[in-house]
C-alpha positions in Angstrom: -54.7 -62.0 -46.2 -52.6 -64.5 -43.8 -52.3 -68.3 -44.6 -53.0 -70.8 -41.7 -52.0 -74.0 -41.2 -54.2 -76.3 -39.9 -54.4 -80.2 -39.3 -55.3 -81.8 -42.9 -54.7 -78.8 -44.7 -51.2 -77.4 -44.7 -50.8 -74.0 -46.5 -47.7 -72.2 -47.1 -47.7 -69.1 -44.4 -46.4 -66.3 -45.8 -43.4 -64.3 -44.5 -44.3 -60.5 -42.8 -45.0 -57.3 -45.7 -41.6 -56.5 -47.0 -39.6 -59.6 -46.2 -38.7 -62.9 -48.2 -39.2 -65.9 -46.8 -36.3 -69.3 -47.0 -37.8 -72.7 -46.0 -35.3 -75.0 -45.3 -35.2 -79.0 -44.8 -32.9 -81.7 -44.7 -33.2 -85.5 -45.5 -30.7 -88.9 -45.1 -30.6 -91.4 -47.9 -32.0 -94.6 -46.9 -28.9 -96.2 -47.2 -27.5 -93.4 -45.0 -24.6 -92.3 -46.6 -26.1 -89.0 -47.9 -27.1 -86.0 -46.7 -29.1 -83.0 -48.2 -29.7 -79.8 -47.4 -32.8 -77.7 -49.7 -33.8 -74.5 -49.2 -36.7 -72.2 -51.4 -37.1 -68.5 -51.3 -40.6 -67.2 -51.7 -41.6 -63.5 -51.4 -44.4 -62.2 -49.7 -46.6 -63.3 -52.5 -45.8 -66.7 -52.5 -43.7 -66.3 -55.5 -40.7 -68.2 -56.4 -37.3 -66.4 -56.0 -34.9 -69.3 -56.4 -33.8 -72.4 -54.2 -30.5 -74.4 -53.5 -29.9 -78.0 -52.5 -27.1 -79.3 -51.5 -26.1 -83.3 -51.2 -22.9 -84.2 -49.0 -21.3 -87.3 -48.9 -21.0 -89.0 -45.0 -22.7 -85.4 -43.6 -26.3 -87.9 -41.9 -27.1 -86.0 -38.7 -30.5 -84.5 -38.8 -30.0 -81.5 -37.1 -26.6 -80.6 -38.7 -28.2 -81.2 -41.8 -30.7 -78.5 -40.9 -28.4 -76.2 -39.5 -26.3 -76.5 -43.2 -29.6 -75.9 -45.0 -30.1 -72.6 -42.8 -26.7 -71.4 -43.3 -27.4 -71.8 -47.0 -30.5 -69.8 -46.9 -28.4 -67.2 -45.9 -25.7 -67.3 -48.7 -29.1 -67.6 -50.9 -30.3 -64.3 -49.4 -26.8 -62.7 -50.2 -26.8 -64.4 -53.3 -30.2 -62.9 -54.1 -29.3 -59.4 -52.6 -31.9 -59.9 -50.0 -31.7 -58.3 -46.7 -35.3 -58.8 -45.0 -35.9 -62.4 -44.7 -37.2 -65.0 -42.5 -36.0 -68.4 -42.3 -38.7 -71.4 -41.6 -38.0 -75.1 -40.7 -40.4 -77.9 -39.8 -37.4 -79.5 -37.7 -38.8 -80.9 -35.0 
């Protein structure tokens, strides 16, 4: 079974047999003093393993926000005593 996205109807895609799957985003406060960093862990299933978000004061850049938010998929991953994982982000 493999999960497609397509225009209108997003679908979670699921990571390859065997691995876990992180996706990771980051967002900026709208008064843009805030930063956060999220990440969820899904196995091949789509079932939930666990997630971590972070907030950090005067941290706004986009893509070092994203780039925080991988590296904490990968303390996740440890934290989870995961070793086959793939990490997904809609960063553009």
């Amino acid at each position: 079974m493999s999960a497609r996205v397509t225009v209108g109807n997003k679908r979670w895609i699921p990571p390859p047999p065997g691995h876990f799957k992180f996706n990771v985003d980051a967002g900026v406060s709208i008064n843009g003093n805030l930063g956060t960093a999220t990440m969820v862990c899904r196995d091949e299933k789509g079932i939930y393993m666990g997630l971590s978000s972070l907030v950090i004061r005067g941290l706004t850049d986009p893509a070092s926000l994203e780039a925080t938010a991988c590296r904490e998929a990968l303390a996740l991953a440890t934290d989870l005593g995961i070793q086959h994982l793939c990490v997904a982000s809609v960063c553009k």
